[in-house]
VEXDREN-2710 file (C-alpha; in Angstrom, 1 decimal):
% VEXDREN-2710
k/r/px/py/pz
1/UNK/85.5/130.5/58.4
2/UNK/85.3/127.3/56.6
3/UNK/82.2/128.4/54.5
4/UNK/82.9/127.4/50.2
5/UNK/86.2/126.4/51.2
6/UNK/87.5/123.3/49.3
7/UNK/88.7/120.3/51.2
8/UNK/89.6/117.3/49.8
9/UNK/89.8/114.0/51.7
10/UNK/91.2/110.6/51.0
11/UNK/89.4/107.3/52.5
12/UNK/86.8/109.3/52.5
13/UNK/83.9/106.1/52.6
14/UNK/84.4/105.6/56.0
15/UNK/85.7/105.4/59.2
16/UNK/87.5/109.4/60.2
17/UNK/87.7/110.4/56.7
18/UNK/83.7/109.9/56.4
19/UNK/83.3/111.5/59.4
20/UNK/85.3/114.6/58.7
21/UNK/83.8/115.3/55.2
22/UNK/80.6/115.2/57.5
23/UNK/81.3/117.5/59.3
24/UNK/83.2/119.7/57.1
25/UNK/80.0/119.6/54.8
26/UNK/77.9/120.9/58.3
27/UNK/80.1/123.9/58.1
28/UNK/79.4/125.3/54.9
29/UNK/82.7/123.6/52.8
30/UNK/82.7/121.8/49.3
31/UNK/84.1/118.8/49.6
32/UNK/86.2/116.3/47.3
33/UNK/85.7/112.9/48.7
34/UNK/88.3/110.3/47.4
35/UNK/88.6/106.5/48.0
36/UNK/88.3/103.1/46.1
37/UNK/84.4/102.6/47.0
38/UNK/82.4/104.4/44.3
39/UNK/79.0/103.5/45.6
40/UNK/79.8/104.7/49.2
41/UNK/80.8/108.1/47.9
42/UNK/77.8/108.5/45.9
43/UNK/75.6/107.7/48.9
44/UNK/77.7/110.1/51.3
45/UNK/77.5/113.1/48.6
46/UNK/73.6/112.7/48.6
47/UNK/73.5/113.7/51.7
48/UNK/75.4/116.6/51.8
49/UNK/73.8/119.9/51.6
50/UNK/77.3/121.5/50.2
51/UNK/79.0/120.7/46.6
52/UNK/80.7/117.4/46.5
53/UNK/83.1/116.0/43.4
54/UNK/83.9/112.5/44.0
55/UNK/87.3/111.0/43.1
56/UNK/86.8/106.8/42.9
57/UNK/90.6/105.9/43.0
58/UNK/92.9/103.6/44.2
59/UNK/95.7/106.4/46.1
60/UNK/98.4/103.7/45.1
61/UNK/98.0/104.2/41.9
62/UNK/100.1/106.9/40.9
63/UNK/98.7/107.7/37.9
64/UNK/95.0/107.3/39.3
65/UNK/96.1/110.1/41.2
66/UNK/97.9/112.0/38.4
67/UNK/95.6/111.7/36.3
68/UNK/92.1/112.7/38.6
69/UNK/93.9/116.1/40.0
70/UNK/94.9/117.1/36.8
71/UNK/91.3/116.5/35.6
72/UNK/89.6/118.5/38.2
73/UNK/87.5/121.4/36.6
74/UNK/89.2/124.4/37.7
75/UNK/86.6/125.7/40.2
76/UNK/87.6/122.3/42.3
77/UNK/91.3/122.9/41.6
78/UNK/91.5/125.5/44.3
79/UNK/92.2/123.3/47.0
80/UNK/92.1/125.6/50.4
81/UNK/93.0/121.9/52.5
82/UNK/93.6/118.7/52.1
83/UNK/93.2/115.9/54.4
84/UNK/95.6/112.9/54.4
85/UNK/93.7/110.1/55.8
86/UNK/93.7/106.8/53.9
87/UNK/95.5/104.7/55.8
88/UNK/95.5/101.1/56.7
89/UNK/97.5/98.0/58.9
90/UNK/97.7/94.3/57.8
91/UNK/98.9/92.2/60.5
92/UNK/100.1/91.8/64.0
93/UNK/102.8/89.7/62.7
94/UNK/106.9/89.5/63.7
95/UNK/108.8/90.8/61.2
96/UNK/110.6/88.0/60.3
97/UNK/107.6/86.0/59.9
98/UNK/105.5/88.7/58.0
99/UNK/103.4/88.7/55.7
100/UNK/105.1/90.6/52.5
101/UNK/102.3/91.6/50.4
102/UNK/100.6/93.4/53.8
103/UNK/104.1/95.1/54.1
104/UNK/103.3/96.1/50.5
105/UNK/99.7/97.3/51.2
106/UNK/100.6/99.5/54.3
107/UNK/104.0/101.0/52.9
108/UNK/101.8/102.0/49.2
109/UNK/98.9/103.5/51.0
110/UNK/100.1/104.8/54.4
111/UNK/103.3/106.4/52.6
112/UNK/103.2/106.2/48.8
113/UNK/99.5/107.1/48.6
114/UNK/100.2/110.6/51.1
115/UNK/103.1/111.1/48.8
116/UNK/101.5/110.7/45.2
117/UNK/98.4/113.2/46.7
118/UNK/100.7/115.8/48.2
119/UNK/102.8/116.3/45.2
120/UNK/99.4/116.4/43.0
121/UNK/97.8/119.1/45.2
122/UNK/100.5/121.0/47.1
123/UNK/101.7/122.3/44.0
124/UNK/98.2/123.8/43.2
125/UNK/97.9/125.4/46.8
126/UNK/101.5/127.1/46.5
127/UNK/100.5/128.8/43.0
128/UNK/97.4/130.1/45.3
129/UNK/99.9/131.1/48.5
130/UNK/97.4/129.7/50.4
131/UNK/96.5/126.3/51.7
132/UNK/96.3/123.8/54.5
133/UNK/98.0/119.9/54.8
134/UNK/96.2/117.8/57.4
135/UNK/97.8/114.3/57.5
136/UNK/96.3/112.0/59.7
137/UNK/99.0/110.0/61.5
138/UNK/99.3/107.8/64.3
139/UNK/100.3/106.8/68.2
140/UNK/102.4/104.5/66.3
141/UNK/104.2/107.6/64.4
142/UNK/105.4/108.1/68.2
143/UNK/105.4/104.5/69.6
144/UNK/106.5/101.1/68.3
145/UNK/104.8/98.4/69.5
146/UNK/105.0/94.3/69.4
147/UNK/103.2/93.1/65.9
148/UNK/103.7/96.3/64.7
149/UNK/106.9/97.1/63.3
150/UNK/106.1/98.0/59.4
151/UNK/103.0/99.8/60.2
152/UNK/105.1/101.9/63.6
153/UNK/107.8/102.6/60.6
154/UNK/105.1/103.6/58.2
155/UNK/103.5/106.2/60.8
156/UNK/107.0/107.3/61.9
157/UNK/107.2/108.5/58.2
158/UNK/104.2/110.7/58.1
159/UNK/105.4/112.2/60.9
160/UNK/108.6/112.7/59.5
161/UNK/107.0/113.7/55.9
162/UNK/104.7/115.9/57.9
163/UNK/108.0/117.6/59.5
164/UNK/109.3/117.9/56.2
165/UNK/106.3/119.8/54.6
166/UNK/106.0/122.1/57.4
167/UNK/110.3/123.3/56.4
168/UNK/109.6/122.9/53.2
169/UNK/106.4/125.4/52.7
170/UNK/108.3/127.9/55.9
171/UNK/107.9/130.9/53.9
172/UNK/104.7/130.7/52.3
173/UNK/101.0/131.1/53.7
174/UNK/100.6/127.6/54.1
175/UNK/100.2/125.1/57.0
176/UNK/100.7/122.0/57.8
177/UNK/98.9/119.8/60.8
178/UNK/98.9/116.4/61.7
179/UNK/96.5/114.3/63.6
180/UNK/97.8/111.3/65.3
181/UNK/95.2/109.2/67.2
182/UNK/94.9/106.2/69.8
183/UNK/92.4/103.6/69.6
184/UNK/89.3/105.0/67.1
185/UNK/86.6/102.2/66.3
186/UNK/86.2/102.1/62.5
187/UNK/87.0/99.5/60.2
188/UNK/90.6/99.4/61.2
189/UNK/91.1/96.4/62.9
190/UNK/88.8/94.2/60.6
191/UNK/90.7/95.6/57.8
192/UNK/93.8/94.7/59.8
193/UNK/92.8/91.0/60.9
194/UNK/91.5/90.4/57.0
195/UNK/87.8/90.5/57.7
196/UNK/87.6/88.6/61.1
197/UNK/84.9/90.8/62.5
198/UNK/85.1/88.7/66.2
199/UNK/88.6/89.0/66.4
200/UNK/88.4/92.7/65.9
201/UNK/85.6/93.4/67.8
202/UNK/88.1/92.3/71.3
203/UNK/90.4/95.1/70.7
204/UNK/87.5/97.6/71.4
205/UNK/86.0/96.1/73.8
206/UNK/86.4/96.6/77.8
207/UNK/86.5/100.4/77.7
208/UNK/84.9/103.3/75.1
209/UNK/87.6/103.9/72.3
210/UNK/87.2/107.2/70.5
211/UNK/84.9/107.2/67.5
212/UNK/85.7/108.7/63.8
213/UNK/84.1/112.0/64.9
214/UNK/86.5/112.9/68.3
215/UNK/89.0/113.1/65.2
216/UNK/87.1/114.8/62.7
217/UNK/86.4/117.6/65.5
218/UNK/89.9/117.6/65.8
219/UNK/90.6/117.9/62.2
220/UNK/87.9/121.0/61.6
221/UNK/88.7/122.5/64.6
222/UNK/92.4/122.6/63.1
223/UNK/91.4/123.9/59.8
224/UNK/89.1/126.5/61.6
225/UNK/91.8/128.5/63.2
226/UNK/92.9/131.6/62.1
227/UNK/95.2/132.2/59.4
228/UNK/98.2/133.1/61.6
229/UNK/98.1/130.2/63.6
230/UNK/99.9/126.5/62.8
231/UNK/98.5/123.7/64.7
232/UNK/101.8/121.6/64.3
233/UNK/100.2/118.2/65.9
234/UNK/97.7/116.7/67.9
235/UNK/97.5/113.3/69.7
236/UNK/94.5/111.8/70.8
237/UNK/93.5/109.0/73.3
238/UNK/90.6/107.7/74.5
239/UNK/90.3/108.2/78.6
240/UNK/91.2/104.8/78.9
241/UNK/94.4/104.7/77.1
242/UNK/97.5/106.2/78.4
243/UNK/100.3/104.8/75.8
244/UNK/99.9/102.9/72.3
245/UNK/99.4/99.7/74.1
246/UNK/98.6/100.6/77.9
247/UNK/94.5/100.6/78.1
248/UNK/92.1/100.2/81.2
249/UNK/89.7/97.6/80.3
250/UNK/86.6/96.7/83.2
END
């Protein structure tokens, strides 16, 4: 099913998109692994057993992004999905006290970034009538919690840009999916707490959070199904977590 198909995937070095270009490479699929860490992508794609073309770009750079897609060789340009995932959070702080350059950060990767890659790729998929969007969202796309209001309203606008696609590309032979998870252990939360390792370690601990591949399951097992068939959204928690901020901790 997936077998020479090619998927490209942004934050690809680690975390859920690492893990789902894993696994994607396991089931016979090229794969196009994009994110800022060059040396990380080089050491992933040596240990694929599938094609890989690595993009080494910034995704809020527009014309990083412009300028990569267009530069594909055409065999890569036929782009049968593409995964959404980079994504980040800065800060747990109030809104009136926050930090603006974070706000920056999360609103240029989390919506900018999906925006800049879509417009690059879609395009290419519609001139093949055939194609799959995976955006990897959020519990806070459905749920606003305290500390975190810009990255809530960044995830409530994939999962309104996801909404959007899906009316958008109503017609054609694409699909469009999204993946919103709970708590995942990956670099998240240092990347949120600005490298304080201890601090992030406490908001996995007490209880087994879900790990990058329960997602990227979820994500191939999405792009696996057949052609007639539109998984419109997934959410995913950990056992131990019943709402964005309810969890059962021993």
């Amino acid at each position: 099913m997936l077998k020479n198909k090619i998927v490209l995937i942004t934050g690809a070095s680690a975390g859920i998109g690492a893990a789902t270009a894993r696994q994607f490479s396991k089931a016979g699929a090229k794969v196009i692994l994009c994110a800022r860490r060059k040396e990380r992508l080089e050491t992933m794609a040596s240990e694929f057993n599938t094609p890989t073309y690595l993009l080494p770009l910034d995704i809020q750079n527009r014309e990083q992004v412009q300028k990569a897609i267009e530069s594909l060789p055409e065999d890569w340009k036929k782009i049968d999905i593409l995964v959404n995932n980079a994504g980040m959070a800065r800060g747990v702080d109030k809104l009136h006290e926050g930090d603006i350059d974070g706000w920056e950060e999360m609103i240029d990767t989390n919506i900018k970034g999906l925006l800049y890659m879509s417009r690059m790729v879609i395009p290419l998929m519609v001139k093949n009538n055939s194609g799959h969007i995976i955006n990897v969202g959020s519990i806070a796309g459905h749920e606003v919690y305290p500390g975190g209001n810009i990255y809530c309203a960044t995830k409530h606008a994939v999962n309104a840009l996801t909404k959007g696609m899906r009316m958008d590309l109503l017609g054609s032979n694409l699909r469009v999916s999204t993946v919103d998870p709970g708590l995942v252990e990956t670099e998240f939360s240092k990347v949120r707490f600005k490298g304080d390792k201890e601090r992030a370690k406490t908001v996995y601990q007490g209880y087994q959070p879900l790990a990058g591949d329960d997602i990227a399951d979820a994500i191939v097992w999405i792009a696996s199904r057949p052609e007639h068939v539109q998984i419109a959204e997934v959410i995913i928690f950990p056992t131990a977590q019943a709402s964005a901020m309810l969890t059962h901790k021993e």
